[in-house]
VOFISE-481295 format. One record per residue: residue in three letters; x, y, z of N, C-alpha, C, CB in turn; chain. Coordinates in steps of 0.001 Angstrom, whole numbers, plus 500000, padded with zeros to 6 digits. Glycine has a CB too. Layout:
BEGIN
doba, n.xx, n.yy, n.zz, ca.xx, ca.yy, ca.zz, c.xx, c.yy, c.zz, cb.xx, cb.yy, cb.zz, palo
ALA, X, Y, Z, X, Y, Z, X, Y, Z, X, Y, Z, A $
...
This chain:
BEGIN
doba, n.xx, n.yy, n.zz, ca.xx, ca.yy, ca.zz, c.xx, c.yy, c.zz, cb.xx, cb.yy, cb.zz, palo
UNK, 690303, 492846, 519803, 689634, 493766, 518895, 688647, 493027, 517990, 690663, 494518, 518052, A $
UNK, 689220, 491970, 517232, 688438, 491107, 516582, 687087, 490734, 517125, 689138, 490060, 516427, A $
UNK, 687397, 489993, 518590, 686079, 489739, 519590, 685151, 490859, 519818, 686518, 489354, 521032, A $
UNK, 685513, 492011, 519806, 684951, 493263, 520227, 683947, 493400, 519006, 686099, 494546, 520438, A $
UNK, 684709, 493356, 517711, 683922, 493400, 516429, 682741, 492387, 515989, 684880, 493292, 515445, A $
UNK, 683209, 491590, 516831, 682186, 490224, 516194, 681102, 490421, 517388, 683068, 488226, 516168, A $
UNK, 681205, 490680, 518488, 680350, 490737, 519686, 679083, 491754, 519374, 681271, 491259, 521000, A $
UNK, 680058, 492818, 518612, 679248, 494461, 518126, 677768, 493892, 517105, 680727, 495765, 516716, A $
UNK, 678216, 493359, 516470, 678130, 492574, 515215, 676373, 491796, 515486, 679725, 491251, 515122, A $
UNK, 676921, 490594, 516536, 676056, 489615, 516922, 675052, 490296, 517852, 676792, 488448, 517555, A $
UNK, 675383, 491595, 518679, 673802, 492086, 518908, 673589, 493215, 518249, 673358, 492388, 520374, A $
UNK, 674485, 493492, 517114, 673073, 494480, 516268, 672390, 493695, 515573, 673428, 495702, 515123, A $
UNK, 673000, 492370, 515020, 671451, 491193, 514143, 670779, 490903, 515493, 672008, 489120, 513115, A $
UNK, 670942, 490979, 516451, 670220, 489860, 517379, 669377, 491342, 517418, 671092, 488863, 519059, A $
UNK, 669409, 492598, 517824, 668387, 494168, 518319, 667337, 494049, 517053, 669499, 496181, 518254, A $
UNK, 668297, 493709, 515862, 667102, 493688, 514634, 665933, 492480, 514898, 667922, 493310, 512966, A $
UNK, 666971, 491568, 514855, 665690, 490177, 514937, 664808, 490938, 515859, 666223, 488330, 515767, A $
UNK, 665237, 491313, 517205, 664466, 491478, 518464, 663136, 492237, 518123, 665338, 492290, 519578, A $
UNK, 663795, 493427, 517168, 662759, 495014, 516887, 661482, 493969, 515852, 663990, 496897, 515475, A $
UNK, 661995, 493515, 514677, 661487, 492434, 513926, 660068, 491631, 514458, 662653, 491476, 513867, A $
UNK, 660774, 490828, 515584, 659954, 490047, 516256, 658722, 490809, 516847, 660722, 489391, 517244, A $
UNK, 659132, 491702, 517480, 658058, 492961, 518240, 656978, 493398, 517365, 658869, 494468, 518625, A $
UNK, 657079, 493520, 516152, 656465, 493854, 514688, 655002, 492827, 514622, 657796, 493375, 513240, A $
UNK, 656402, 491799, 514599, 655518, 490813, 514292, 654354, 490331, 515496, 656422, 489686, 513887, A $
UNK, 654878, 490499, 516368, 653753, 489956, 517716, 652741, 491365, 517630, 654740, 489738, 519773, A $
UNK, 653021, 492084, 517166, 651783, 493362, 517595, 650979, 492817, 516243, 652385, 495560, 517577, A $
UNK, 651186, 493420, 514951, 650818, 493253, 513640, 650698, 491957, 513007, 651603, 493903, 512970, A $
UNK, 651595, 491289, 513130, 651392, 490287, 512175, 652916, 490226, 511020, 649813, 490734, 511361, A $
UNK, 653204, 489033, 510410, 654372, 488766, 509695, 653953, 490012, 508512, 654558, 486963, 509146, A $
UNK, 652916, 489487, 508015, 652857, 490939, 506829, 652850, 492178, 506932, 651884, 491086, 506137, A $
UNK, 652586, 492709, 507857, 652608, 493928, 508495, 654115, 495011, 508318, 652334, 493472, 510010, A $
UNK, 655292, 493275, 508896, 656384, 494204, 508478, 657137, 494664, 507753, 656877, 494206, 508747, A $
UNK, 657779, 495984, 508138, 658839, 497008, 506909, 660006, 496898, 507392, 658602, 498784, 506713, A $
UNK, 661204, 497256, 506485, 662041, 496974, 507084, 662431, 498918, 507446, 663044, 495803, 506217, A $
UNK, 661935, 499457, 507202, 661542, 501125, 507925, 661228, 500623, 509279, 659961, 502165, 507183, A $
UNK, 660042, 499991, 509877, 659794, 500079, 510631, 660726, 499339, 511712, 658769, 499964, 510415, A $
UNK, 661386, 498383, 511187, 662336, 497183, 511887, 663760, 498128, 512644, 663021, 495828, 510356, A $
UNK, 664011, 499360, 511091, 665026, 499962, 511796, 665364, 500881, 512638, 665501, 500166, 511317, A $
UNK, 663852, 501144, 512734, 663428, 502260, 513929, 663298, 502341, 514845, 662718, 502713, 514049, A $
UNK, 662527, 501035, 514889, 662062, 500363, 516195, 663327, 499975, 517151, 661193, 498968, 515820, A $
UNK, 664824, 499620, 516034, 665832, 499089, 517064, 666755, 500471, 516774, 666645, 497316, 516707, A $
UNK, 666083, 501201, 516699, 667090, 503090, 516729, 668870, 502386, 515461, 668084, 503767, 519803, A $
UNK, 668119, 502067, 514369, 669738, 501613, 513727, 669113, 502217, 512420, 670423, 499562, 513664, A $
UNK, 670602, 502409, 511304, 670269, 503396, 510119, 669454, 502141, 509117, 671962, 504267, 509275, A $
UNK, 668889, 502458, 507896, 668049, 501167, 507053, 670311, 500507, 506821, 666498, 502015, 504673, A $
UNK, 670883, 501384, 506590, 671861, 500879, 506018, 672685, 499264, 506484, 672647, 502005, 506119, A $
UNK, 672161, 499635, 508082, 672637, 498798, 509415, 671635, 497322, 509042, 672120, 499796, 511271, A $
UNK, 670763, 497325, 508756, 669521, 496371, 508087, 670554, 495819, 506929, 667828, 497370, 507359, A $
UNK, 671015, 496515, 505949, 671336, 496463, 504476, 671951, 495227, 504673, 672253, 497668, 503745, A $
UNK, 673336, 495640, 505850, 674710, 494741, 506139, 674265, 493706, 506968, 675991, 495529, 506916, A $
UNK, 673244, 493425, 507460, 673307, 492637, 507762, 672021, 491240, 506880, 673386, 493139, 509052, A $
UNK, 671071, 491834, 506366, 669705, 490902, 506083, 670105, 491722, 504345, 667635, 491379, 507297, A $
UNK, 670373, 490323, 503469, 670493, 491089, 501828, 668876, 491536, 501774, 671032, 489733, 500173, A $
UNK, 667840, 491257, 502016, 666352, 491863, 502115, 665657, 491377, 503172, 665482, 491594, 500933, A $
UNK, 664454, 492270, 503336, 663298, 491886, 504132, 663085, 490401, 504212, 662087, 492515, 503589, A $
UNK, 663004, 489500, 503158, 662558, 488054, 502955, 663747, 487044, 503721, 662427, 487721, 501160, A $
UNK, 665281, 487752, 503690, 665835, 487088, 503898, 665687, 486668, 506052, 667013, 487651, 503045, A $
UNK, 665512, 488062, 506610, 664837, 488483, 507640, 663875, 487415, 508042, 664234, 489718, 507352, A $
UNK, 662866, 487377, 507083, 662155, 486402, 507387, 662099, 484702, 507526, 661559, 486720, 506812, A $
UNK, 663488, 484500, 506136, 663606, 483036, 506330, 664210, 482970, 507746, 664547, 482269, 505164, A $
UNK, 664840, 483585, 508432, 665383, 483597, 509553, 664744, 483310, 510750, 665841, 484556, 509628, A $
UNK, 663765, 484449, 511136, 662725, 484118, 511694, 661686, 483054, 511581, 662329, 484913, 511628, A $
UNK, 660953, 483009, 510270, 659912, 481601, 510269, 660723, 480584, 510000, 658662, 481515, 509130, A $
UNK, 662329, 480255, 509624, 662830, 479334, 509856, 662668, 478886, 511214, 663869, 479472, 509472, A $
UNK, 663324, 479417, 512139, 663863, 479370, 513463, 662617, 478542, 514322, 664227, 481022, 514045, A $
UNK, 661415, 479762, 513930, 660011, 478974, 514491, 659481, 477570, 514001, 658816, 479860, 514171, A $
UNK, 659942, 477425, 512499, 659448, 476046, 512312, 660549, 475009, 512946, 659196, 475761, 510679, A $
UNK, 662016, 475386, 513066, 663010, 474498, 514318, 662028, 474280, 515527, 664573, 475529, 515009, A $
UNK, 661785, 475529, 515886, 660795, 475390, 517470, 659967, 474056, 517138, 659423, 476988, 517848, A $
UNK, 659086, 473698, 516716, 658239, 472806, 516153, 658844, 471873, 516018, 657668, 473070, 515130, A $
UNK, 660191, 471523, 515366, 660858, 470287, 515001, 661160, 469790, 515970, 661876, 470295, 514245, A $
UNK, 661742, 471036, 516742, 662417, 470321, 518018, 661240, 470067, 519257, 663764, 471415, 518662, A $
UNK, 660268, 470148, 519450, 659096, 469679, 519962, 659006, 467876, 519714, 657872, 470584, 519179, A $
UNK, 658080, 467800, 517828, 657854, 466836, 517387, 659286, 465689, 517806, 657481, 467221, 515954, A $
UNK, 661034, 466349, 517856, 661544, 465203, 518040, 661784, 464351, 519366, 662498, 465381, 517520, A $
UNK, 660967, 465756, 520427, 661104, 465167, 521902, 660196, 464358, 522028, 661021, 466061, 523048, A $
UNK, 659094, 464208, 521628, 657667, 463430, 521728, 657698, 462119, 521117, 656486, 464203, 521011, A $
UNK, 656851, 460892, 521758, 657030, 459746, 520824, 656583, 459573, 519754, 656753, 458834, 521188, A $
UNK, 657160, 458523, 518417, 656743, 458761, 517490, 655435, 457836, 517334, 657736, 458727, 516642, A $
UNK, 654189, 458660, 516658, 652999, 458027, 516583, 652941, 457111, 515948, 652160, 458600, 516269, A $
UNK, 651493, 455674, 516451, 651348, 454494, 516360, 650525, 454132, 515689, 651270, 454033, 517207, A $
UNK, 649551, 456132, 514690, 648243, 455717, 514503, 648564, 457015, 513412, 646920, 455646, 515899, A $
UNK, 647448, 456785, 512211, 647848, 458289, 511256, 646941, 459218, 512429, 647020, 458409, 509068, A $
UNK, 646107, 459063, 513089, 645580, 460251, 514116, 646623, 460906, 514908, 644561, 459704, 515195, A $
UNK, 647080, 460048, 515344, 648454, 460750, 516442, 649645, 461279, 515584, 649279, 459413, 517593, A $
UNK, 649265, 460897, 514151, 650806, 461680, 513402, 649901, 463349, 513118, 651573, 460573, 511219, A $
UNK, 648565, 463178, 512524, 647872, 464294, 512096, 647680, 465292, 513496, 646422, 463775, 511374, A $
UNK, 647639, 464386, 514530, 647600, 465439, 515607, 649196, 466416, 516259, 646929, 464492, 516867, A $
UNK, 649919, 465305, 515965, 651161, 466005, 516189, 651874, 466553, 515553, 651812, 465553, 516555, A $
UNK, 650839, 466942, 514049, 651465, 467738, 512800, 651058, 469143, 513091, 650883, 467240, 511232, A $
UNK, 650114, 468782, 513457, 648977, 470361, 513440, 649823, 471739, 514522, 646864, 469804, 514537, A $
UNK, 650030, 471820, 515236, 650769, 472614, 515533, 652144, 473295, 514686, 650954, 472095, 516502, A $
UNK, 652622, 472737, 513940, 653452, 473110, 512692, 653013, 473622, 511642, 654017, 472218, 512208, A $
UNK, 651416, 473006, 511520, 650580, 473170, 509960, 649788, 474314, 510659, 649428, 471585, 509177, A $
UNK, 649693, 474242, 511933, 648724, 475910, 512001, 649451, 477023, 512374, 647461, 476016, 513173, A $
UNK, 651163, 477116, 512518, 652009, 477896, 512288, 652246, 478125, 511105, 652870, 477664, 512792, A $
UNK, 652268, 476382, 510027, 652845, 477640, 508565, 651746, 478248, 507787, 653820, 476827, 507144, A $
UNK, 650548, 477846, 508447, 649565, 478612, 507822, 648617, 480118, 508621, 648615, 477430, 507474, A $
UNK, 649751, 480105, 509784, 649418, 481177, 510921, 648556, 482513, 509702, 651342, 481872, 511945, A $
UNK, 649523, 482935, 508463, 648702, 483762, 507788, 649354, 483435, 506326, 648717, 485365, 508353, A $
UNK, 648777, 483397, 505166, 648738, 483748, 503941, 650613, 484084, 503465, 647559, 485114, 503893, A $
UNK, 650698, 484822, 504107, 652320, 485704, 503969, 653324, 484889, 504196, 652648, 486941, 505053, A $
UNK, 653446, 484231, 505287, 653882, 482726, 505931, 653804, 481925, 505032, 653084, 482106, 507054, A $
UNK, 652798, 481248, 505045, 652726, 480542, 503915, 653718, 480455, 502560, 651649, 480897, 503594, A $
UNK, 653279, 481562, 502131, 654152, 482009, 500882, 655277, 482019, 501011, 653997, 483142, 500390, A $
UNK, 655838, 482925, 502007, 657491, 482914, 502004, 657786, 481259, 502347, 658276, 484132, 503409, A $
UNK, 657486, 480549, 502912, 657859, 478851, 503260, 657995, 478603, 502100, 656798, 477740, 504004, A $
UNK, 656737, 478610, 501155, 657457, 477695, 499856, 657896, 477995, 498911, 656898, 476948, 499271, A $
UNK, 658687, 479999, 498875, 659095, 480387, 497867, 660632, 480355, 498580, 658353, 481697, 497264, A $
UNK, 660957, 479626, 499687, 661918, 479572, 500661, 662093, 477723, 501054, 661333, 480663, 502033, A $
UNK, 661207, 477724, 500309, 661527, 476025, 500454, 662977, 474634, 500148, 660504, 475632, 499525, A $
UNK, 662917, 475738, 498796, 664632, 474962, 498339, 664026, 474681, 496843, 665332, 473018, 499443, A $
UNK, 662192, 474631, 496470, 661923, 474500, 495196, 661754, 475267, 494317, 661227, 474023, 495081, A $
UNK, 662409, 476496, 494540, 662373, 477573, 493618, 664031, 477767, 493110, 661671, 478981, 494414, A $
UNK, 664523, 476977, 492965, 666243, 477033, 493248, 666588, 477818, 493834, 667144, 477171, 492317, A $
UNK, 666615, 478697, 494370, 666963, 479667, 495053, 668620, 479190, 495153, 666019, 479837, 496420, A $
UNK, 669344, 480403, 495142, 671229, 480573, 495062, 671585, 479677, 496329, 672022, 482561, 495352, A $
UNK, 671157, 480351, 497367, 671282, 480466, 499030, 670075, 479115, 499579, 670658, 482473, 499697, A $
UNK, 671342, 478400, 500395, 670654, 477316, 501059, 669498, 477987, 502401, 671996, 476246, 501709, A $
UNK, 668377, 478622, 502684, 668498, 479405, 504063, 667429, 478569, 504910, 668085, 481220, 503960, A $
UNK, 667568, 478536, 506235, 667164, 478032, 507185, 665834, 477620, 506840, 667323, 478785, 508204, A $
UNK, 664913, 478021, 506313, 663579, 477178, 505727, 663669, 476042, 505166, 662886, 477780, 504770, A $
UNK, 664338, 476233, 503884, 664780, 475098, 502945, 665700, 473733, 504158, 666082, 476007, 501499, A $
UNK, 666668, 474426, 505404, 666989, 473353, 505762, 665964, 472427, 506654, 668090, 473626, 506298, A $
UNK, 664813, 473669, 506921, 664022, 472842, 507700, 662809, 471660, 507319, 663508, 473737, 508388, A $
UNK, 662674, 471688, 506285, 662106, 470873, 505107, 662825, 469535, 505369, 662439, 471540, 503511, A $
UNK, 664079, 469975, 504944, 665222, 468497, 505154, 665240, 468069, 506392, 666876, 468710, 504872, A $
UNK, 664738, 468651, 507430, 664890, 468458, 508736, 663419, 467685, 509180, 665233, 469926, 509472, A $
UNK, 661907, 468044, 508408, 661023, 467259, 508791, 660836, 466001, 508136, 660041, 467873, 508799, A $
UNK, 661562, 466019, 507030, 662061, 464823, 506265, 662708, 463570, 507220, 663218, 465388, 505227, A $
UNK, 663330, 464095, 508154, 664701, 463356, 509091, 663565, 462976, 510113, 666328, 464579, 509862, A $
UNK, 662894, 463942, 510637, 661941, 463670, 511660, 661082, 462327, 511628, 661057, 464772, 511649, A $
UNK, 660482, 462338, 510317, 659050, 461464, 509804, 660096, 460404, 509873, 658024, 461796, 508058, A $
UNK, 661102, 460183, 508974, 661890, 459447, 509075, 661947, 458161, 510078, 662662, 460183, 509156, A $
UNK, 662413, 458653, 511141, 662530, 458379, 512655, 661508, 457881, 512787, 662731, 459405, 513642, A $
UNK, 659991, 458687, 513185, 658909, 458372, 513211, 658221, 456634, 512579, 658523, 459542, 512597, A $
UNK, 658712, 456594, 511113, 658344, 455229, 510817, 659351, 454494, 510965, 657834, 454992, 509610, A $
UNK, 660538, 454481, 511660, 661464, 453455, 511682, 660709, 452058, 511926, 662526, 453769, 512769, A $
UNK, 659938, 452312, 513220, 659198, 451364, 513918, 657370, 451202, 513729, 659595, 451738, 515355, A $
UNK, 656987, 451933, 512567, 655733, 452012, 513080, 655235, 451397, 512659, 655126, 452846, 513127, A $
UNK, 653911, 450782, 512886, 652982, 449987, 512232, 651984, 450486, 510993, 652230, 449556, 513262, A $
UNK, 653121, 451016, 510272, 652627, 450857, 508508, 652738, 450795, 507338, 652241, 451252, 508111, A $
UNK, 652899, 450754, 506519, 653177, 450439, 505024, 654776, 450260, 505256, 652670, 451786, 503785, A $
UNK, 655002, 449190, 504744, 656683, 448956, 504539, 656700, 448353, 503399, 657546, 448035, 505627, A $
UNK, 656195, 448626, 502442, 656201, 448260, 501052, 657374, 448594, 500512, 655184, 448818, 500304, A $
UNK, 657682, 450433, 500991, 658454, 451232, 499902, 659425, 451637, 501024, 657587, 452588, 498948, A $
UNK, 660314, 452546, 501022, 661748, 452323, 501267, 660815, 453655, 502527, 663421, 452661, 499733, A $
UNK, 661620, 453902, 503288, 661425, 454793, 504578, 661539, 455991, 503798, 662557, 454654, 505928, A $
UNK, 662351, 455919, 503129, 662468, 457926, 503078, 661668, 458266, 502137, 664057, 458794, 502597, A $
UNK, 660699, 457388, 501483, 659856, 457518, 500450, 658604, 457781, 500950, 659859, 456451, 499627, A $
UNK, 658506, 457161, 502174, 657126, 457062, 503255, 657287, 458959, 503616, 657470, 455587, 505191, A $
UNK, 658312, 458945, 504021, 658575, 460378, 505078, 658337, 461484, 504386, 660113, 460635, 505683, A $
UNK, 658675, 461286, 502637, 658558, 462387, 501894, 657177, 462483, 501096, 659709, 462417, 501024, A $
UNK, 656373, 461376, 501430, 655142, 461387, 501067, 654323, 461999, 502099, 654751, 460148, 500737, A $
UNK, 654887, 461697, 503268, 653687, 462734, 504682, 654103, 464118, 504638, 653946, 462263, 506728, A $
UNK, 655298, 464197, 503822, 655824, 465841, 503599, 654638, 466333, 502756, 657507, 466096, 502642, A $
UNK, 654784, 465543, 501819, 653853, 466174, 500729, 652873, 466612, 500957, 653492, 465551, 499864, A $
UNK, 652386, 465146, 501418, 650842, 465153, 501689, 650498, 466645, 502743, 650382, 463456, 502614, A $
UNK, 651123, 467123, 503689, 651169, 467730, 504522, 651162, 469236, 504035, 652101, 467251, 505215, A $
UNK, 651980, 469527, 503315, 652319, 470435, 502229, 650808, 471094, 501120, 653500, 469420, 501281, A $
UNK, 650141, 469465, 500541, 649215, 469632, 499987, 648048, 469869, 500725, 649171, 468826, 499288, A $
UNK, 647539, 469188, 502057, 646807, 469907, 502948, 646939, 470930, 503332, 646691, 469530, 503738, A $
UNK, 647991, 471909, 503769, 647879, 473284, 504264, 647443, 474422, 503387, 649082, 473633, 504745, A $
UNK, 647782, 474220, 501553, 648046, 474898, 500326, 646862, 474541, 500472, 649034, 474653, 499138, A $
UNK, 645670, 473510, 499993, 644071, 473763, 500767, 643421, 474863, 501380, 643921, 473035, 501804, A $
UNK, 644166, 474787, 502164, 643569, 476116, 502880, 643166, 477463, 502296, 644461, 476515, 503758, A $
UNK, 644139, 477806, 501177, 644378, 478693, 500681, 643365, 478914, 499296, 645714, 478593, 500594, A $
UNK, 642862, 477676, 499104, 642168, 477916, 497775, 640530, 478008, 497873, 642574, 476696, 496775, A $
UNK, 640196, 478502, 496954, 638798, 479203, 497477, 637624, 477469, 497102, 638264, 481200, 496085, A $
UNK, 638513, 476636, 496392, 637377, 475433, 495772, 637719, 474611, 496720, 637509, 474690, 494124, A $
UNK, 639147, 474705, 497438, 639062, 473659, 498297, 639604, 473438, 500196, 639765, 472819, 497416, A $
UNK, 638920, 474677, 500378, 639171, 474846, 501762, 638144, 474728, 502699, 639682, 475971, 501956, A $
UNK, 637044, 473779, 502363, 635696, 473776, 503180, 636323, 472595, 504250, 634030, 473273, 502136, A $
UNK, 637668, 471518, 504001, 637899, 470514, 504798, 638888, 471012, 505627, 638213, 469328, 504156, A $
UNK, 639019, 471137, 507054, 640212, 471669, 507739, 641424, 470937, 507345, 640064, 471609, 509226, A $
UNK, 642344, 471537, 507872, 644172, 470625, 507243, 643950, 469451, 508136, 646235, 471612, 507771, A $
UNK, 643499, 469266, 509221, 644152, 468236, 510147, 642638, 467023, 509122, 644072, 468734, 512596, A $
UNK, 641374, 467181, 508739, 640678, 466285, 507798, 641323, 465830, 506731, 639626, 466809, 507320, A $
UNK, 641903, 466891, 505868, 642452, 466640, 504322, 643839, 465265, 504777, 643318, 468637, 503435, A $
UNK, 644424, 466274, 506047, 645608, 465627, 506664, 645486, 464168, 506642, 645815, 466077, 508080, A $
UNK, 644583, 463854, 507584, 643789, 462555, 508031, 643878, 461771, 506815, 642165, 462781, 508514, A $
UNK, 642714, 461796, 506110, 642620, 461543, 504659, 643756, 460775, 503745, 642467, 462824, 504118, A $
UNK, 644562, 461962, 503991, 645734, 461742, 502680, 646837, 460609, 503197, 646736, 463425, 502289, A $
UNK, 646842, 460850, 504711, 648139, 459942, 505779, 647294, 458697, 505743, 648537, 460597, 507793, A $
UNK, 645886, 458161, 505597, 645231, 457127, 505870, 645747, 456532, 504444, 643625, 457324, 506258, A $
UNK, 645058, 457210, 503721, 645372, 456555, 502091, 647252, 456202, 501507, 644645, 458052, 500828, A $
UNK, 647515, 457273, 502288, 649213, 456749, 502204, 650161, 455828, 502843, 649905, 457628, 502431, A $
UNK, 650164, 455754, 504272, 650338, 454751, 504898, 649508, 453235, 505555, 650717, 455369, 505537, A $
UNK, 648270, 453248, 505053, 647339, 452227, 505144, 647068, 451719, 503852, 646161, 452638, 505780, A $
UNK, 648091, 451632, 502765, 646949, 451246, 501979, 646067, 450001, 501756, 647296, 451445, 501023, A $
UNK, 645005, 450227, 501545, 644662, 448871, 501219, 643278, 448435, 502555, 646354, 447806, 501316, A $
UNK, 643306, 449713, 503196, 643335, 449604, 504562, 641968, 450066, 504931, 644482, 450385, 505216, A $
């Protein structure tokens, strides 16, 4: 009975994600309601209620999951030898979290720096490209001045501060993967 309940359970979140996702591939992340989410998978808003505490939470779920997709890419691939090959193998992540405006926003109001109560899958994925870069300079040929996880959380940044670029009207004439370039040259070359 228990199994029966939990089975019931795991594909009415999985019909929502599904209806969710559908939203999103026609329209766009901003586009969606959670009216439209519960319609689309024939369930009451109430059925939404019990399972997602809001729309946003819905979403850390989803643009979490997709920025995993990405992680787990970057950790199959070798780690780059050059800041070009790190800026190139960022950009597919940086032109997902900047796919639109809405994205964007929920990432870094979902980041882990807003304290937020709830640890949720965004915020872990932050900690997770942290682990990545990590890896990445174990071996690489650059700056070993400062401790590794200091390097890793500086290409976070830096990475972070290139995409938020995008967004501003004084300083978005340089694409992310230039600003990118830029900021990874001056950070791991210095001197250079």
């Amino acid at each position: 009975m228990i199994r029966s309940v939990q089975k019931r359970t795991l594909e009415t979140r999985a019909k929502l994600i599904a209806a969710a996702q559908e939203i999103i591939d026609e329209s766009g992340y901003a586009a969606l309601r959670v009216e439209e989410v519960v319609l689309r998978a024939g369930m009451a808003k109430g059925t939404f209620f019990a399972h997602f505490k809001d729309k946003d939470a819905l979403m850390d779920l989803i643009i979490g999951s997709e920025i995993d997709r990405h992680l787990d890419a970057l950790e199959a691939s070798p780690a780059p030898q050059t800041v070009e090959q790190m800026a190139d193998a960022l950009m597919p992540l940086c032109n997902y979290m900047t796919c639109e405006r809405y994205v964007f926003d929920v990432i870094l109001r979902f980041s882990g720096a807003a304290a937020i109560e709830e640890i949720g899958l965004i915020a872990r994925t932050f900690g997770r490209q942290i682990e990545v870069f990590e890896a990445w300079l174990a071996d690489a040929p650059f700056r070993r001045d400062i401790a590794v996880e200091l390097r890793a959380e500086g290409i976070h940044a830096f990475m972070i501060q290139a995409m938020s670029a995008q967004f501003c009207a004084l300083h978005n004439a340089e694409s992310i993967q230039d600003r990118l370039l830029l900021y990874l040259r001056a950070w791991l070359l210095p001197g250079g």
